[in-house]
C-alpha positions as CSV (number, residue, x, y, z in Angstrom):
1,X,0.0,0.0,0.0
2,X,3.0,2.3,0.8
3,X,4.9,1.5,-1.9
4,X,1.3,2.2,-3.9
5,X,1.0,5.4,-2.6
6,X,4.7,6.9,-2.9
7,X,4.3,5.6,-6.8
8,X,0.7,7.6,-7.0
9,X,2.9,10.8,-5.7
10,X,5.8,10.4,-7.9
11,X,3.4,10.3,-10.4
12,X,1.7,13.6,-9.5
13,X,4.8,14.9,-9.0
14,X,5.8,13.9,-12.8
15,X,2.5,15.8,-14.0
16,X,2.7,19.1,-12.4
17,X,6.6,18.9,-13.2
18,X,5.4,18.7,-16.8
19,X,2.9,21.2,-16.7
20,X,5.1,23.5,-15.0
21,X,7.6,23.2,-17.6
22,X,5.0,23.2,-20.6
23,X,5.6,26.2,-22.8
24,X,2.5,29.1,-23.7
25,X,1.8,30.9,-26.3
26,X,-0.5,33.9,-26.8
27,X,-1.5,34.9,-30.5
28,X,-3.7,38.3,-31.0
29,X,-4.8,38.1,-34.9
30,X,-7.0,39.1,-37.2
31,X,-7.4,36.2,-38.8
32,X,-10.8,34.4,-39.3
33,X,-11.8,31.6,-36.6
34,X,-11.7,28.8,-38.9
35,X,-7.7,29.7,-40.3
36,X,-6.5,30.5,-37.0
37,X,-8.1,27.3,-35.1
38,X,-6.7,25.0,-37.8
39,X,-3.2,26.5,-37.3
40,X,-3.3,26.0,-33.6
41,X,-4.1,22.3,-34.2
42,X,-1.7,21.5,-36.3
43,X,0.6,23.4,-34.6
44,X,0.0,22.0,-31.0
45,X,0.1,18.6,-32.7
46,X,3.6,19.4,-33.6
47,X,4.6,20.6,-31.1
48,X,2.4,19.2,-28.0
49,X,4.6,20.6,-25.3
50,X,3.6,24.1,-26.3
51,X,0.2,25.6,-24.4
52,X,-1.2,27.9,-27.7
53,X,-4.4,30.2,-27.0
54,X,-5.3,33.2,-29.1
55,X,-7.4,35.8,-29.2
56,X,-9.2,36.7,-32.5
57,X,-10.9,40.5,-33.2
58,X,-10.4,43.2,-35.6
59,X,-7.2,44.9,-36.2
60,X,-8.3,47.8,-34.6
61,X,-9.6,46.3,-31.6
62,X,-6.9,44.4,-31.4
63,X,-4.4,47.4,-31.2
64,X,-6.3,49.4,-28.4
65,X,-6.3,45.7,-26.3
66,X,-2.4,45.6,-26.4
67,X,-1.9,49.7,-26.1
68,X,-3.7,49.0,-22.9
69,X,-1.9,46.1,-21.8
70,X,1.7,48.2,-22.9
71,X,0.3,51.0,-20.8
72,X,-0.5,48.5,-17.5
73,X,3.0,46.8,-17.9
74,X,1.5,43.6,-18.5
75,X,1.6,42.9,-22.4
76,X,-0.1,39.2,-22.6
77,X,0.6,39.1,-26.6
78,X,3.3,37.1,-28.0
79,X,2.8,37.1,-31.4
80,X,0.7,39.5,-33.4
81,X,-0.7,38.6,-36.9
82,X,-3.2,40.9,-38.7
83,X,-3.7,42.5,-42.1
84,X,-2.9,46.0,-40.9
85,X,0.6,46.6,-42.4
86,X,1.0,50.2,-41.3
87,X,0.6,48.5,-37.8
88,X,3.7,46.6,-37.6
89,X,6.0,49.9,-38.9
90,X,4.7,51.3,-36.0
91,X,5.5,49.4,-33.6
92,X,8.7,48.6,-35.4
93,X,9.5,52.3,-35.1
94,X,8.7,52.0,-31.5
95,X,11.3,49.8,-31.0
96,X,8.9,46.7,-29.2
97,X,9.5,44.1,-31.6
98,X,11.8,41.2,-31.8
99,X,13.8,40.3,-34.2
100,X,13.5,37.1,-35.5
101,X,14.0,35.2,-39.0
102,X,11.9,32.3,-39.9
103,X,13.7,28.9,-41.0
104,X,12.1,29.2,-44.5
105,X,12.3,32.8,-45.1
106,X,14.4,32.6,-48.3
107,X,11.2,31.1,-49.9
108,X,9.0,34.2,-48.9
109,X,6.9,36.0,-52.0
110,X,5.7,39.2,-50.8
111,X,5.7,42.8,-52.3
112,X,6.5,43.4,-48.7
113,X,9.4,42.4,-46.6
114,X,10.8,43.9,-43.6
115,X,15.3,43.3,-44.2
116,X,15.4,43.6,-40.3
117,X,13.2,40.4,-39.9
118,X,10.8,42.7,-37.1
119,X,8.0,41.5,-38.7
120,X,7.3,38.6,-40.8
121,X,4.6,37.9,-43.9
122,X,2.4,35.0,-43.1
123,X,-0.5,35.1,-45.9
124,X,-0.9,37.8,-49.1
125,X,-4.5,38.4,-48.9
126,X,-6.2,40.0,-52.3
127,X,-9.2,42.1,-53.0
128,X,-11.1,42.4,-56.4
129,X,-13.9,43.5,-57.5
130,X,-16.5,41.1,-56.1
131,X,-20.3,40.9,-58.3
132,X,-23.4,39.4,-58.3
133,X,-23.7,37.2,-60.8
134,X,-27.3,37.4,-61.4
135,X,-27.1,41.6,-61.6
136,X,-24.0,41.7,-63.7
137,X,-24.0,40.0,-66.7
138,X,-20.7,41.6,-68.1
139,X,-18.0,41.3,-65.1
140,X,-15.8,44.8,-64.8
141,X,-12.6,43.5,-66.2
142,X,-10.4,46.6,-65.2
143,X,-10.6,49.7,-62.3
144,X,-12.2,51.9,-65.0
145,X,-15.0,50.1,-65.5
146,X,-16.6,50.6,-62.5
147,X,-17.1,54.2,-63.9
148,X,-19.5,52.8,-66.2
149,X,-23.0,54.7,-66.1
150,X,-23.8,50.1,-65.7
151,X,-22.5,50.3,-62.4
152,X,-24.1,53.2,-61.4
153,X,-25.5,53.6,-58.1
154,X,-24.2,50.1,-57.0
155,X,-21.1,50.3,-56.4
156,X,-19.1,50.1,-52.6
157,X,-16.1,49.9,-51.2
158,X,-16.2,49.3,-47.1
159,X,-15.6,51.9,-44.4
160,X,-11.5,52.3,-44.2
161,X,-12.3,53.6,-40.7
162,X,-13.4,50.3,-39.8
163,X,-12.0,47.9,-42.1
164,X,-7.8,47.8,-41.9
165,X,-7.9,46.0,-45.6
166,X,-10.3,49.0,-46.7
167,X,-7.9,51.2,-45.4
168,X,-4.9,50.5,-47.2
169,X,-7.0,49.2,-50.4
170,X,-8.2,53.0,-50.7
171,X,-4.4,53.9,-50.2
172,X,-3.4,52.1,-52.7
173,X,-6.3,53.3,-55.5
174,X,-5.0,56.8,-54.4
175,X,-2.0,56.0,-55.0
176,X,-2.0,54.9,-58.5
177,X,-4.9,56.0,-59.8
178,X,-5.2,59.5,-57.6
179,X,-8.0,60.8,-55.6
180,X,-9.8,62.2,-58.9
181,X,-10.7,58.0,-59.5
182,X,-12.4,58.1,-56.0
183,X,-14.3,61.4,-57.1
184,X,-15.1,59.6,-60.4
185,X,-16.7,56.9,-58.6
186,X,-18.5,59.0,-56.5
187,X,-19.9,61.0,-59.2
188,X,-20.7,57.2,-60.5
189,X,-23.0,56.7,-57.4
190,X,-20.3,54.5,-55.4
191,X,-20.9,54.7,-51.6
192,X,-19.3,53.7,-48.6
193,X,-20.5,50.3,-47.0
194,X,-19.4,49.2,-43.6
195,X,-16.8,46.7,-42.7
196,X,-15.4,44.2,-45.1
197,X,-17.7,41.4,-44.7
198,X,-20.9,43.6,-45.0
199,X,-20.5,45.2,-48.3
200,X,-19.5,41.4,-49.5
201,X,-22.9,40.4,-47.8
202,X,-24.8,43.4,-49.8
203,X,-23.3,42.5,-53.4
204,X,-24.7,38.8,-53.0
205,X,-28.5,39.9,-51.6
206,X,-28.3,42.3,-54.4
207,X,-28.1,45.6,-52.8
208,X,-25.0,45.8,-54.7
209,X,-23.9,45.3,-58.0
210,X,-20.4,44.9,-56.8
211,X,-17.9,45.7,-54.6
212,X,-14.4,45.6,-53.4
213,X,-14.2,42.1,-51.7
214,X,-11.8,40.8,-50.3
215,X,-10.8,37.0,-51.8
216,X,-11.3,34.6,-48.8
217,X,-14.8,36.3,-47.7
218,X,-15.8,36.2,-51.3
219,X,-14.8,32.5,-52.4
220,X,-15.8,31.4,-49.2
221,X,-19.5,32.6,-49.9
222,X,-19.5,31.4,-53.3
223,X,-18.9,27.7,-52.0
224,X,-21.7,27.9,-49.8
225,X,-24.2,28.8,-53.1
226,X,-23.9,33.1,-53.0
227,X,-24.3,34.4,-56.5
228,X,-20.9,35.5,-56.5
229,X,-18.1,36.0,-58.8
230,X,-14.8,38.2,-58.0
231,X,-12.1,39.5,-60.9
232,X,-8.7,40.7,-60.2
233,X,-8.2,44.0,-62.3
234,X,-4.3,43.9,-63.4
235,X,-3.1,46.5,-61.1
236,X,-4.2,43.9,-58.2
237,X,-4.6,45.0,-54.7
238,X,-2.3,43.0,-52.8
239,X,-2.2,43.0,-48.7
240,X,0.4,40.7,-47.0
241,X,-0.9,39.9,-43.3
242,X,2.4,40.0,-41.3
243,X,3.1,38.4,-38.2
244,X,5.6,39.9,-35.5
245,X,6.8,38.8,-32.1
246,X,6.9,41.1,-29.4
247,X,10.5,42.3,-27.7
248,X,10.6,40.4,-24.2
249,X,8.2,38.2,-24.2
250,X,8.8,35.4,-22.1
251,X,7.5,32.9,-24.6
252,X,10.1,33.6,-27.1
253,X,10.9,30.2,-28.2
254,X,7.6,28.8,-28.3
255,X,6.6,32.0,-30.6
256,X,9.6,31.4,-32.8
257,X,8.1,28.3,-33.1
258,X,5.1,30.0,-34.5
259,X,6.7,32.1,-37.3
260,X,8.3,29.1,-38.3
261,X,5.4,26.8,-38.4
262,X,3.4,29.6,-40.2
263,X,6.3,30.0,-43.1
264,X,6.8,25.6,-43.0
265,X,5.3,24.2,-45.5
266,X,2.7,22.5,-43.7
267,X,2.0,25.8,-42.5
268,X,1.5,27.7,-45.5
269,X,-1.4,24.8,-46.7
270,X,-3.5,25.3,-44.1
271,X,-3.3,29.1,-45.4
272,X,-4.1,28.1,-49.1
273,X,-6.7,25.8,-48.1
274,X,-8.6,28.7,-46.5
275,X,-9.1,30.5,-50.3
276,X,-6.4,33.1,-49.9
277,X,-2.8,33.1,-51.1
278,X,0.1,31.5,-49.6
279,X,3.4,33.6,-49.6
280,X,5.5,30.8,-51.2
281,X,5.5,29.5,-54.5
282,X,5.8,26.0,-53.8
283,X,2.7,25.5,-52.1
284,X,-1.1,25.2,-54.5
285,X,-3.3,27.9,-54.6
286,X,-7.0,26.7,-54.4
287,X,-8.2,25.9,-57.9
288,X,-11.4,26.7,-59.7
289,X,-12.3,29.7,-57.2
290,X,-10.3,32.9,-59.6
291,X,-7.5,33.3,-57.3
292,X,-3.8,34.2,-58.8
293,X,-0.8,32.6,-58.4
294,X,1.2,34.0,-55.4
295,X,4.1,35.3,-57.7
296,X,2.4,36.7,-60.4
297,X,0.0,38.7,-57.4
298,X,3.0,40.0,-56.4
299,X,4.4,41.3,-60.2
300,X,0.9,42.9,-60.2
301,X,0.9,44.5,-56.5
302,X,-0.4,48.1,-56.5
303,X,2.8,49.5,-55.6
304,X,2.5,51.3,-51.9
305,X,4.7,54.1,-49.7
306,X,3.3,52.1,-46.0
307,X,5.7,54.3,-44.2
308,X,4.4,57.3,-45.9
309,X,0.5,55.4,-45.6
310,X,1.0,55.0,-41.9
311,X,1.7,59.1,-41.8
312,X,-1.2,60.0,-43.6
313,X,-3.8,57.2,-42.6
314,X,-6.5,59.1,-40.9
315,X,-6.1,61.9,-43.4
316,X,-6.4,59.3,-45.9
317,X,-9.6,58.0,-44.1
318,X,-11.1,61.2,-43.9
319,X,-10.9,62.4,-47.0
320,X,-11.9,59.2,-48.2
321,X,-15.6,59.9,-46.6
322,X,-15.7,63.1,-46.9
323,X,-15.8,62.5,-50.7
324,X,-18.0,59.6,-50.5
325,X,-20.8,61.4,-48.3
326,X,-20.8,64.2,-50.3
327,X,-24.0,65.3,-51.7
């Protein structure tokens, strides 16, 4: 019975031992639920020893939770991973994040890359021009065409205000087509629709005509029977959705883990599979559903000043509705 007993103990002993010693990680990311809880699987299934949570929201939501966490000295975020580029220069420019280059970075795509390794891309996400099939007959082909009197009056792009993509989307069309294009479309009837899944959601009820959509919320709709179709102009809109790890963290090993899990392979599939584009070339796109092959996205990229983006972004964003609630 003694011997029974002392056994029992050790083997409590054993456990807590082990769970004392497992390592955590804490992701904040913008990411949708099904990507980011795929990840964790296969990630934790790598790498058991490793205790991963995350914590899913917008960008912006997710920005004012770790600005309050800086400002109470207690920063739970490990790694952060959203779409809001001008985000990570930053806090790169602050000085908070870690340095840190992924096993397979030499096989990174991206018409973005940080050459200080602070931040990382993890996933190129696209917008087009998303349409209801039923409404438009003719697909817009090219940027210009939405200035056709066909798309008058039914035409959105989502709130940059609230939508990070929509933010640097409208950055880019002001960048290389200049704000006369957004006054063009205005003058075309184009309005301003909410966050990035709503105005997707308005083109397939039929509220819409079309839209800038953004790829995986479009595709993902059209597999589930929406009467959806999305182009990609030539001068593509191309977002990469970087992932950093912040300086100090005392989970640095388990979230280098993460960047390099993200960049594996294996990794990068689990991105693909979720109708969005991978940032290497060796791994498939999804077939059948319009999407462009990684490197070619990136030949196309609407070319973008982030640093000078991140100066001017709520200028950008207000003058962006200003023009679009105009009488």
């Amino acid at each position: 019975m003694k011997k029974t007993v002392l056994v029992l103990l050790a083997a409590i002993s054993a456990f807590q031992l082990a769970a004392q010693q497992k390592e955590k990680l804490m992701v904040y990311t913008s990411m949708k639920e099904v990507l980011i809880g795929d990840l964790r699987d296969a990630f934790t299934k790598k790498y058991p020893g490793v205790q991963f949570d995350y914590y899913s929201a917008g960008a912006g939501k997710i920005m004012a939770k770790i600005a309050a966490e800086r400002q109470s000295g207690q920063l739970v975020c490990d790694v952060l991973w959203t779409s809001e580029v001008p985000d990570f220069y930053a806090l790169k420019k602050e000085g908070v994040l870690q340095k840190y280059k992924p096993a397979d970075a030499a096989l990174i795509v991206s018409p973005v890359m940080d050459p200080d390794w602070e931040f990382t891309p993890a996933r190129l996400g696209t917008l087009g021009i998303t349409y209801n099939t039923e409404r438009v007959k003719n697909p817009p082909k090219s940027w210009q065409d939405l200035l056709d009197p066909r798309f008058k009056d039914g035409f959105a792009i989502a709130n940059p205000a609230l939508s990070g993509t929509s933010m640097v989307s409208v950055g880019m069309i002001v960048n290389n087509l200049g704000w006369g294009y957004i006054e063009k479309l205005k003058a075309n009837g184009a309005k301003m629709g909410q966050g990035s899944g709503q105005v997707v959601d308005d083109t397939a009820a039929g509220d819409l005509l079309a839209c800038i959509g953004v790829d995986y919320i479009t595709i993902d709709k059209v597999m589930k029977g929406a009467n959806l179709g999305i182009v990609f102009p030539k001068e593509m809109l191309v977002i990469p959705s970087p992932a950093a790890i912040f300086k100090g963290t005392k989970n640095l090993s388990a979230a280098q883990k993460f960047l390099d899990f993200i960049v594996s392979k294996d990794g990068q599939m689990i991105v693909s599979g979720s109708y969005t584009l991978p940032i290497r070339a060796d791994v498939p796109i999804a077939k059948g559903v319009g999407l462009v092959e990684p490197s070619d996205a990136v030949k196309r990229a609407m070319p973008i000043d982030y640093l000078k983006l991140m100066g001017e972004k709520q200028a950008t964003i207000d003058k962006f509705t200003d023009i679009l609630r105009s009488k």
